[in-house]
PDB file with SEQRES, HELIX, SHEET and CRYST1 records, atoms N, CA, C and O in Angstrom:
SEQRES   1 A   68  UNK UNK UNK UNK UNK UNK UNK UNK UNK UNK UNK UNK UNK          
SEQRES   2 A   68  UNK UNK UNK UNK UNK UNK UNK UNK UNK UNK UNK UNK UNK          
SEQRES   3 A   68  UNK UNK UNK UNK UNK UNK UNK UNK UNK UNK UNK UNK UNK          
SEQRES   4 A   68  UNK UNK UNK UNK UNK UNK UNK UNK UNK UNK UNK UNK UNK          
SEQRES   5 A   68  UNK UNK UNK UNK UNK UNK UNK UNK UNK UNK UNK UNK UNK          
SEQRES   6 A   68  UNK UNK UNK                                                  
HELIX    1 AA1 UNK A    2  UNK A    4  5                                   3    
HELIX    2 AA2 UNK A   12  UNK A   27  1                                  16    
HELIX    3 AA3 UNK A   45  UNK A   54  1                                  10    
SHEET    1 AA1 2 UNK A  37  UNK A  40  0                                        
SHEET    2 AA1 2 UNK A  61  UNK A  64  1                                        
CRYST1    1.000    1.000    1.000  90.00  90.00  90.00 P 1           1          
ATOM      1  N   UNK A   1      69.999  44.330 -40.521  1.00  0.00           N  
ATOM      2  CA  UNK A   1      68.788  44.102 -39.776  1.00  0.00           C  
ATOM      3  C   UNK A   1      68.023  45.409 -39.551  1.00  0.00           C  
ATOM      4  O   UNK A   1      66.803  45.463 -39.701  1.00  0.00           O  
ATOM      5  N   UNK A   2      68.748  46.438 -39.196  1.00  0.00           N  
ATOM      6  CA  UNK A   2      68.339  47.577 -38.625  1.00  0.00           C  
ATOM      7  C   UNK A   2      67.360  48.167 -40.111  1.00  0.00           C  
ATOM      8  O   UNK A   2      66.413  48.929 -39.916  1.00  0.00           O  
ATOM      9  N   UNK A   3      67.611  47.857 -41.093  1.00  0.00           N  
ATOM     10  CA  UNK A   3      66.993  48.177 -42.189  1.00  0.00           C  
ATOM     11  C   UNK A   3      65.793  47.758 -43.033  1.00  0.00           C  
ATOM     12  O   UNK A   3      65.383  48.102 -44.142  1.00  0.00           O  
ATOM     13  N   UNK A   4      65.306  46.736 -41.942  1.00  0.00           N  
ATOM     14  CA  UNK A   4      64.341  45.470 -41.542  1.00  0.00           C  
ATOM     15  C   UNK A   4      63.173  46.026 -41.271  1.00  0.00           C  
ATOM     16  O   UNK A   4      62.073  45.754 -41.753  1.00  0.00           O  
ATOM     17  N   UNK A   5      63.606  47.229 -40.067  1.00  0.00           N  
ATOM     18  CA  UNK A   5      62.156  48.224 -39.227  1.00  0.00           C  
ATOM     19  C   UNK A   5      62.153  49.114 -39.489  1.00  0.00           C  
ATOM     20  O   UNK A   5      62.938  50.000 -39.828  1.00  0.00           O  
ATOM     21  N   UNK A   6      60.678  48.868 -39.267  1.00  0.00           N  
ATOM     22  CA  UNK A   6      59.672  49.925 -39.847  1.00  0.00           C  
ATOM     23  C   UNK A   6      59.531  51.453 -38.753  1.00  0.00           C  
ATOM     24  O   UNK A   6      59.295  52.597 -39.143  1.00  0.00           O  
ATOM     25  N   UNK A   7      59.769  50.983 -37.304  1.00  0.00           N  
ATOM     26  CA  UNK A   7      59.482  51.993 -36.567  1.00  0.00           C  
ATOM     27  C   UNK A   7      60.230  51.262 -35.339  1.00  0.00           C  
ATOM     28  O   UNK A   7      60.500  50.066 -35.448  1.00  0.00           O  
ATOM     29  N   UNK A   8      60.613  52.078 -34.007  1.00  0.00           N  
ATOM     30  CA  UNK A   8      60.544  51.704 -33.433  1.00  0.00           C  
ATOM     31  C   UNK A   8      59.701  51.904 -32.215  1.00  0.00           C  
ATOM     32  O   UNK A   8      59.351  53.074 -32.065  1.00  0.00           O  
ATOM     33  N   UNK A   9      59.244  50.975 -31.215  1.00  0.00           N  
ATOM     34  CA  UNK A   9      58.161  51.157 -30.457  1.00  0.00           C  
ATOM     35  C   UNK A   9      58.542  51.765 -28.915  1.00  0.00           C  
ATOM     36  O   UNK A   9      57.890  52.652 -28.364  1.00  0.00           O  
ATOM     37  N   UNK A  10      59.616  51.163 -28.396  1.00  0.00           N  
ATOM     38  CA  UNK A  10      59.969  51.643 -27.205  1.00  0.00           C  
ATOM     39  C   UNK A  10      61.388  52.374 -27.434  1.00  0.00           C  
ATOM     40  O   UNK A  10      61.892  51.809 -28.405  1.00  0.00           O  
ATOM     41  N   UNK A  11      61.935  53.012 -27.136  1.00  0.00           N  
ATOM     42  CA  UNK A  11      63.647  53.483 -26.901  1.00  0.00           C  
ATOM     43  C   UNK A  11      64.264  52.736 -26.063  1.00  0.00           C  
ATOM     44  O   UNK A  11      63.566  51.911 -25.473  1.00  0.00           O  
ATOM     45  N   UNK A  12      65.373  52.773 -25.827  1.00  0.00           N  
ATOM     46  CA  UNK A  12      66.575  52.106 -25.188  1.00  0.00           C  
ATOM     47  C   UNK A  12      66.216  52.897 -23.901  1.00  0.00           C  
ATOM     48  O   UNK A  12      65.912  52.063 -23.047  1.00  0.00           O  
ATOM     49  N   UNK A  13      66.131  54.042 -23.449  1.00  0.00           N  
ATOM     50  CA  UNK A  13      65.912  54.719 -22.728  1.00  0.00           C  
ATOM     51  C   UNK A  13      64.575  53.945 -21.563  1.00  0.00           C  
ATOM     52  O   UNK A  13      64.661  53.426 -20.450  1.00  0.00           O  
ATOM     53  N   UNK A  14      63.423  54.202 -22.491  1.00  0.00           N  
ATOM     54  CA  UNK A  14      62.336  53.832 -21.684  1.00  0.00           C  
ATOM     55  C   UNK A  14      62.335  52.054 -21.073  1.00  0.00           C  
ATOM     56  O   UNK A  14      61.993  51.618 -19.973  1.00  0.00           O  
ATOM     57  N   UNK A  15      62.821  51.389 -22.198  1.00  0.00           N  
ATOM     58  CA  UNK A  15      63.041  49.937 -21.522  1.00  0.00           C  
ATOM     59  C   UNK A  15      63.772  49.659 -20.429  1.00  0.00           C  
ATOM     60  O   UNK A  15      63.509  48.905 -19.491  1.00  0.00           O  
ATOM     61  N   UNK A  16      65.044  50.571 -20.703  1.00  0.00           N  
ATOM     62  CA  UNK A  16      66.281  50.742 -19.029  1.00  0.00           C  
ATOM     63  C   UNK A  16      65.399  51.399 -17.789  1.00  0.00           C  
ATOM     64  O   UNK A  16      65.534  50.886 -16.679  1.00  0.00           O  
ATOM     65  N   UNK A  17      64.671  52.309 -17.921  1.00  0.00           N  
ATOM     66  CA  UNK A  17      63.726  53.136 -17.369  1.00  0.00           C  
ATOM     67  C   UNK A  17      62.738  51.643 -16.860  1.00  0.00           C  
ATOM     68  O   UNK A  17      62.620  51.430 -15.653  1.00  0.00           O  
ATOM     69  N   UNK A  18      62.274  50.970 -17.576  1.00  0.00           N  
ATOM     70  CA  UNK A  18      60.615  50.110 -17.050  1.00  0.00           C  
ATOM     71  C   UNK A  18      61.774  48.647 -16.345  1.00  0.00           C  
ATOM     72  O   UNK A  18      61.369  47.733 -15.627  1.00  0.00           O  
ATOM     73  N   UNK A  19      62.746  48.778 -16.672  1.00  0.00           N  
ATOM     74  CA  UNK A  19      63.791  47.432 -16.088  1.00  0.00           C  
ATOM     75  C   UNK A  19      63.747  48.234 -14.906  1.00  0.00           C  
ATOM     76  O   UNK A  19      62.731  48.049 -14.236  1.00  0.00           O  
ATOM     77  N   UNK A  20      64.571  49.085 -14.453  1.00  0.00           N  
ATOM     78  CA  UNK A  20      64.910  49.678 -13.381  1.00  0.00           C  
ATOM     79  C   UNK A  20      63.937  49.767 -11.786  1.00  0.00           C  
ATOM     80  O   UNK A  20      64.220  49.604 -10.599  1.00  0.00           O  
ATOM     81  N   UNK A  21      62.315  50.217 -12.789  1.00  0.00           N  
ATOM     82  CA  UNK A  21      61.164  50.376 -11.820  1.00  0.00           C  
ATOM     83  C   UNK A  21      61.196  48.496 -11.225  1.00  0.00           C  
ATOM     84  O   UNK A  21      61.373  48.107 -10.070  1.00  0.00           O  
ATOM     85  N   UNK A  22      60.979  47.712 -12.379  1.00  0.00           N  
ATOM     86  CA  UNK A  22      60.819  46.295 -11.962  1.00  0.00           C  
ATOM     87  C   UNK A  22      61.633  45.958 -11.054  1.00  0.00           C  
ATOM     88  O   UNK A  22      61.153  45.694  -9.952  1.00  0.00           O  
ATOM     89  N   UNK A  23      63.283  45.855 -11.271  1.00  0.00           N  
ATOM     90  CA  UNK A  23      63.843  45.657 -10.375  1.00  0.00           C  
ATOM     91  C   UNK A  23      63.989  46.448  -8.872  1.00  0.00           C  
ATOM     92  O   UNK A  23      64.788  46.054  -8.022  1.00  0.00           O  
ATOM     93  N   UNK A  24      63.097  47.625  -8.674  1.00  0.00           N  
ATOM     94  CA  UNK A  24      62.774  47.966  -7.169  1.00  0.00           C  
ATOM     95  C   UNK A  24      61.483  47.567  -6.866  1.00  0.00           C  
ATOM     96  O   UNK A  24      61.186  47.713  -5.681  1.00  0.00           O  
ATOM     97  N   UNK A  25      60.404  46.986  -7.779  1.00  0.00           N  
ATOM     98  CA  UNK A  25      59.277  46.879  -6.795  1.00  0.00           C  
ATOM     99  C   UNK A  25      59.896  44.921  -7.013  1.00  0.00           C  
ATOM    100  O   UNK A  25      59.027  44.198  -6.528  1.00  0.00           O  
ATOM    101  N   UNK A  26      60.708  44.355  -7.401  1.00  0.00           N  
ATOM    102  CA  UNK A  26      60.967  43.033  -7.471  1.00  0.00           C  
ATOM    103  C   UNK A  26      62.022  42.910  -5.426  1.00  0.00           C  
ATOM    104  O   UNK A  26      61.764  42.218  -4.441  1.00  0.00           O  
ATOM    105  N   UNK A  27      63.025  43.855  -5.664  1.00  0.00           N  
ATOM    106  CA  UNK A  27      63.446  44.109  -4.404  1.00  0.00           C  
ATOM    107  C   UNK A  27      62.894  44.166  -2.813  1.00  0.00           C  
ATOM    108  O   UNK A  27      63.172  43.541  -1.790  1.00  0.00           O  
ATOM    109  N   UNK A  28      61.725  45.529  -3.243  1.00  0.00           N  
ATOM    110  CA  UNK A  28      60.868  45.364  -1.965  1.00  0.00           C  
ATOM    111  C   UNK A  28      59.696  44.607  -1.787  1.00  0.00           C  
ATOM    112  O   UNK A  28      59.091  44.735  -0.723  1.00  0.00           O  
ATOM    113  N   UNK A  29      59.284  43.855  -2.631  1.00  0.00           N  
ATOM    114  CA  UNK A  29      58.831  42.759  -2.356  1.00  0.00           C  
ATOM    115  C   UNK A  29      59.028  41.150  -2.140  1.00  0.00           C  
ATOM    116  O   UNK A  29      58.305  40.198  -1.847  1.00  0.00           O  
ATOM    117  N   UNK A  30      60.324  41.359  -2.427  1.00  0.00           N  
ATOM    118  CA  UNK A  30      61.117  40.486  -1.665  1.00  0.00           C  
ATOM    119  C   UNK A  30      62.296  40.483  -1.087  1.00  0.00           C  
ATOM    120  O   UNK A  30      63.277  39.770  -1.302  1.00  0.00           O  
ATOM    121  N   UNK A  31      62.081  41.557  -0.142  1.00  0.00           N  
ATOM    122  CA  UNK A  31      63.334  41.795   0.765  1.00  0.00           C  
ATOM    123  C   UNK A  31      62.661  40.734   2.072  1.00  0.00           C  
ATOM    124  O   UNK A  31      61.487  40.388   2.204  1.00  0.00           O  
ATOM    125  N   UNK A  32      63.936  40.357   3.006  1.00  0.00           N  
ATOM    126  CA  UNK A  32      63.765  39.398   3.890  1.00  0.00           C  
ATOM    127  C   UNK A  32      63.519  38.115   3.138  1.00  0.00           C  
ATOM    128  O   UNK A  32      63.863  37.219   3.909  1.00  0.00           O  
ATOM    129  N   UNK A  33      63.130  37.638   2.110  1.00  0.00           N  
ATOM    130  CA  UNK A  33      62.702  36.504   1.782  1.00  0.00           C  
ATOM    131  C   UNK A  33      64.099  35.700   0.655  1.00  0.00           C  
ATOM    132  O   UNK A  33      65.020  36.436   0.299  1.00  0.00           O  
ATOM    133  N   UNK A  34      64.092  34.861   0.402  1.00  0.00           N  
ATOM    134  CA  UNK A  34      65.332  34.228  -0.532  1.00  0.00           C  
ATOM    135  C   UNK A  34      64.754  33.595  -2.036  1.00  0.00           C  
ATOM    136  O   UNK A  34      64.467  32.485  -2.484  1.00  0.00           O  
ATOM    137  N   UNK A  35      64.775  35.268  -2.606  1.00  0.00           N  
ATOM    138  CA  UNK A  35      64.078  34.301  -4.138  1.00  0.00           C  
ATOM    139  C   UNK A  35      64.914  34.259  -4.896  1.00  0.00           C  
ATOM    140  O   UNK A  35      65.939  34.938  -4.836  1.00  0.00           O  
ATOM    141  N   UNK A  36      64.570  33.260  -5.963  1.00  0.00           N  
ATOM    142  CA  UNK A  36      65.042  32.252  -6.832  1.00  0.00           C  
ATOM    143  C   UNK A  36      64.394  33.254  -7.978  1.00  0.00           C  
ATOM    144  O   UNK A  36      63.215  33.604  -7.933  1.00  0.00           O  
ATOM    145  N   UNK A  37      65.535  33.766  -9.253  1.00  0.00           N  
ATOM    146  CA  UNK A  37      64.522  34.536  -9.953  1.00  0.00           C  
ATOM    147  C   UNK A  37      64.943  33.672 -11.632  1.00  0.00           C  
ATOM    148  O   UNK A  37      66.082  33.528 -12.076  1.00  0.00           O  
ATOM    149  N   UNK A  38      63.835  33.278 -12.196  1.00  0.00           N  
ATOM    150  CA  UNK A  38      64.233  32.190 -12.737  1.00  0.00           C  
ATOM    151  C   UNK A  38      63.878  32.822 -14.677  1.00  0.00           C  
ATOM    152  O   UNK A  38      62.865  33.287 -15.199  1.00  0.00           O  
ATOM    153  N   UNK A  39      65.205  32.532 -15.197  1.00  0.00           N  
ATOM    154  CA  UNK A  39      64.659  33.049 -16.853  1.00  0.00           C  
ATOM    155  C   UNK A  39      65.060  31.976 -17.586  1.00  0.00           C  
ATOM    156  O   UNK A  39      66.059  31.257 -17.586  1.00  0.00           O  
ATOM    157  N   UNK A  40      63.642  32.059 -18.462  1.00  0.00           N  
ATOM    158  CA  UNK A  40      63.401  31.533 -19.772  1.00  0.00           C  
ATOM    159  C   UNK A  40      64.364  31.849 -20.730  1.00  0.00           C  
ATOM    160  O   UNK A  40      64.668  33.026 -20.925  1.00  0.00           O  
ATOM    161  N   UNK A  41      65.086  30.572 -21.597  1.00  0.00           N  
ATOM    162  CA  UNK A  41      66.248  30.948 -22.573  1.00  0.00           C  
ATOM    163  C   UNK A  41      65.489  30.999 -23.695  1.00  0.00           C  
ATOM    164  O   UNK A  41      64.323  30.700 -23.954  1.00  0.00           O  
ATOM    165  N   UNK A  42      66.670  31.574 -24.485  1.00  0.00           N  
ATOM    166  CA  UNK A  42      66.513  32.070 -25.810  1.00  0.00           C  
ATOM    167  C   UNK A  42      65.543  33.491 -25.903  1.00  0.00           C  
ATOM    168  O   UNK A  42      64.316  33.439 -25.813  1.00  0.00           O  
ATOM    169  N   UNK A  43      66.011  34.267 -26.022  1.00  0.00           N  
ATOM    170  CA  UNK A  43      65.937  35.750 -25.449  1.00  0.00           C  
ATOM    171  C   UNK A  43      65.339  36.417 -24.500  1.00  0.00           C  
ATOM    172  O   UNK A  43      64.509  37.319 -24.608  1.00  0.00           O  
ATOM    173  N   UNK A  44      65.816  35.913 -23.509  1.00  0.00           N  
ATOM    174  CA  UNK A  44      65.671  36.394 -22.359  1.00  0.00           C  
ATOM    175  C   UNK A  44      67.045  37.357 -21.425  1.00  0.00           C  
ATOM    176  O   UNK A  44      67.035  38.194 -20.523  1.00  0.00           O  
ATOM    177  N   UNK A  45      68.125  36.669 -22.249  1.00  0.00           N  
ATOM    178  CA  UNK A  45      69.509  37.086 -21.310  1.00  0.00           C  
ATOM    179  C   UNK A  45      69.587  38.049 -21.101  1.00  0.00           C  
ATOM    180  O   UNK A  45      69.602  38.134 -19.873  1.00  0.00           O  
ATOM    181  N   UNK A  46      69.687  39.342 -21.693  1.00  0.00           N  
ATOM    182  CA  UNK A  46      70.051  40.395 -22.056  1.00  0.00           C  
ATOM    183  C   UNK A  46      68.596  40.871 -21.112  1.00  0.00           C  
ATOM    184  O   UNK A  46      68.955  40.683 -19.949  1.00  0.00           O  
ATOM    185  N   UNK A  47      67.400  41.300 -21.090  1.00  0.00           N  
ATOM    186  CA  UNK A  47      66.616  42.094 -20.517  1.00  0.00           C  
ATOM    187  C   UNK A  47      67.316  41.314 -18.925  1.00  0.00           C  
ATOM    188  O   UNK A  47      67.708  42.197 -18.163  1.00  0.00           O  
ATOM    189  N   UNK A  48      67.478  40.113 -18.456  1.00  0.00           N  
ATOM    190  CA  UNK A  48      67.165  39.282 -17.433  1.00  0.00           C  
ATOM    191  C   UNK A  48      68.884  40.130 -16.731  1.00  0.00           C  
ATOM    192  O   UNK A  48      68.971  40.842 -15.730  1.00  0.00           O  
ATOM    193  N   UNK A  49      69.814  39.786 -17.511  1.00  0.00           N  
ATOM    194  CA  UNK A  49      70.809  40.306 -17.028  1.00  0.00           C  
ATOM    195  C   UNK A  49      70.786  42.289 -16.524  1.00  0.00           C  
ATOM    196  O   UNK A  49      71.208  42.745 -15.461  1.00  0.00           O  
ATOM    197  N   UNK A  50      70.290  42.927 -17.447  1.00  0.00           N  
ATOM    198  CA  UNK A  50      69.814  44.125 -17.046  1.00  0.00           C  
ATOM    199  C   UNK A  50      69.205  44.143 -15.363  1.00  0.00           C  
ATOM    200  O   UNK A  50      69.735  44.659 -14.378  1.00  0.00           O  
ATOM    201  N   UNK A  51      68.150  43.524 -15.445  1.00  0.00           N  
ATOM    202  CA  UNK A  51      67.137  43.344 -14.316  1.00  0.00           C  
ATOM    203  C   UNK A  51      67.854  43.171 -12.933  1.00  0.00           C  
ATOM    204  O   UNK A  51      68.016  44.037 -12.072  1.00  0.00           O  
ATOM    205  N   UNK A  52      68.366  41.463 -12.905  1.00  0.00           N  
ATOM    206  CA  UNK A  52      68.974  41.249 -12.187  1.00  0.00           C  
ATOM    207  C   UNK A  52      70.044  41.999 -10.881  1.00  0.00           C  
ATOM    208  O   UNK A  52      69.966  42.082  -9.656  1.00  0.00           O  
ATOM    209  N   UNK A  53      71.307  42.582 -12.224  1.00  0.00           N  
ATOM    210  CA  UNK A  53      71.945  43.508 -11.609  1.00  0.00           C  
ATOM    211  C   UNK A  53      71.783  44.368 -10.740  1.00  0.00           C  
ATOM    212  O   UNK A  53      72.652  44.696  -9.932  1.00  0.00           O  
ATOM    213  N   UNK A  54      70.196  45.021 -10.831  1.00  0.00           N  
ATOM    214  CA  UNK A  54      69.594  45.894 -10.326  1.00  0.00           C  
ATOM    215  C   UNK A  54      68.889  45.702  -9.190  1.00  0.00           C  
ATOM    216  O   UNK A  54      68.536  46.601  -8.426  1.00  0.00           O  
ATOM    217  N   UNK A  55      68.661  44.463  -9.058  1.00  0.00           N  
ATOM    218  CA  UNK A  55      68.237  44.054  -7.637  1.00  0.00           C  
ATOM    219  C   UNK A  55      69.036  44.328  -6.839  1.00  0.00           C  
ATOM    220  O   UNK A  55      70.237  44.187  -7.071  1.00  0.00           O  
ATOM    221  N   UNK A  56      68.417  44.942  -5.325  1.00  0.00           N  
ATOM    222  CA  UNK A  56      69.523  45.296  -4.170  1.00  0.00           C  
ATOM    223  C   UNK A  56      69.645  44.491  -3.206  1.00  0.00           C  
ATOM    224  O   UNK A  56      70.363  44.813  -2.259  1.00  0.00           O  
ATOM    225  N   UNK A  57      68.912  43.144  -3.220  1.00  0.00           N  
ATOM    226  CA  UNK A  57      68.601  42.404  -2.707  1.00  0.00           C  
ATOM    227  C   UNK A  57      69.459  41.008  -2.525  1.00  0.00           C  
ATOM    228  O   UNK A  57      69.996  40.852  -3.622  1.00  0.00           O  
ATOM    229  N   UNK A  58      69.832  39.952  -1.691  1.00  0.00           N  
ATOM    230  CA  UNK A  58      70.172  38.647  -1.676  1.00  0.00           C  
ATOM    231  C   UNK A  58      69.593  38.039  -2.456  1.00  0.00           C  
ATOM    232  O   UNK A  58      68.411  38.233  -2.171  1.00  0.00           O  
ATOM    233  N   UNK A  59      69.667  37.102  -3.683  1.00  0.00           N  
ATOM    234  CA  UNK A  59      68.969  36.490  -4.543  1.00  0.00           C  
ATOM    235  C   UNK A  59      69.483  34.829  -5.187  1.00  0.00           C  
ATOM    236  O   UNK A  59      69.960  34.275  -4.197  1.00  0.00           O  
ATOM    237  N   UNK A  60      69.538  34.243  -5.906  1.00  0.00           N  
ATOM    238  CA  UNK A  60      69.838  33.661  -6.593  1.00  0.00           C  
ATOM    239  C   UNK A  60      69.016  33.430  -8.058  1.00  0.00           C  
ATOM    240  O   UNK A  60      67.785  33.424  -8.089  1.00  0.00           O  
ATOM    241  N   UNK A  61      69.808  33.252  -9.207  1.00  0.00           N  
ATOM    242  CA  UNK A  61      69.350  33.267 -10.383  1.00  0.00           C  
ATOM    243  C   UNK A  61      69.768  32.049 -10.938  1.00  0.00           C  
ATOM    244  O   UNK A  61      70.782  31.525 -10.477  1.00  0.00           O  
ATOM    245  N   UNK A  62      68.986  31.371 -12.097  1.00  0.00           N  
ATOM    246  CA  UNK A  62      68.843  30.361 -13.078  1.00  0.00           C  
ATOM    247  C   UNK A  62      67.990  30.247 -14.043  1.00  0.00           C  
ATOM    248  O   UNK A  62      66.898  30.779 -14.239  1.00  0.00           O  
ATOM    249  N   UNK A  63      68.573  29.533 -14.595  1.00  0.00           N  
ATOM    250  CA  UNK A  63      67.742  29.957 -16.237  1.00  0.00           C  
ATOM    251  C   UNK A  63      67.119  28.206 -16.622  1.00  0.00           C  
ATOM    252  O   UNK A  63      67.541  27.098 -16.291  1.00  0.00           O  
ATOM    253  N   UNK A  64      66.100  28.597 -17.353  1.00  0.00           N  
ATOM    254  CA  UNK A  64      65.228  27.284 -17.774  1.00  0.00           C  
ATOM    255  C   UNK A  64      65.620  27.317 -19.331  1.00  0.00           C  
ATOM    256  O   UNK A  64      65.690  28.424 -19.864  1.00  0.00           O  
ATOM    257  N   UNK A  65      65.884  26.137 -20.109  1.00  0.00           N  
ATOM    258  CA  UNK A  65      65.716  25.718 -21.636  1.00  0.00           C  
ATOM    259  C   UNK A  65      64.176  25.099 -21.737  1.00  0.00           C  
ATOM    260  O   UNK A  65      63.868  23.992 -21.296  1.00  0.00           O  
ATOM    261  N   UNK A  66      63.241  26.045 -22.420  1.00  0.00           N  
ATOM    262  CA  UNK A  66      62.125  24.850 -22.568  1.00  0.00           C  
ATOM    263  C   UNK A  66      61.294  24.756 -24.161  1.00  0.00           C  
ATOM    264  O   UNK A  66      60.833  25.740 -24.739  1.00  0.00           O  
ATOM    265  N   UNK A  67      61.264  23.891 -24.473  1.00  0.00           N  
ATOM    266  CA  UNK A  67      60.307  23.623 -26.044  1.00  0.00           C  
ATOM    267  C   UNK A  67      59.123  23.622 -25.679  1.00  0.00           C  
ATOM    268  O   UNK A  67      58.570  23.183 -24.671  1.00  0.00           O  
ATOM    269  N   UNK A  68      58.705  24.235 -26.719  1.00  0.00           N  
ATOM    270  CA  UNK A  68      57.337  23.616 -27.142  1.00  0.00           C  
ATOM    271  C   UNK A  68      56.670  22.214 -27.994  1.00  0.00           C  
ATOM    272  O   UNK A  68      55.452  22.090 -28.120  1.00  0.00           O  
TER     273      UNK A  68                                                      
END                                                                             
């Protein structure tokens, strides 16, 4: 696969980096409150699981299957 691309656009670095920021302004904007943080399947797991973790917050998570 890896021999597939042409370039790459973001690094591993900067995506862990733009997950990290999300999951603190996702935190303090919903601290005190009880959110439901809800992901779309089929590639979503992997960024969603990153994210998640990172919340410092009380939460609950679930995931949606949806077609088009």
């Amino acid at each position: 696969m890896e021999q597939n691309i042409s370039h790459i656009l973001l690094s591993e670095e900067q995506i862990q980096t733009r997950v990290k920021e999300l999951a603190t302004e996702l935190s303090r904007e919903y601290a005190g409150k009880d959110p439901v943080f809800v992901g779309v399947l089929k590639g979503v797991v992997m960024f969603f699981g990153d994210m998640v973790k990172r919340i410092n917050i009380p939460c609950q998570i679930d995931f949606m299957w949806i077609s088009s």
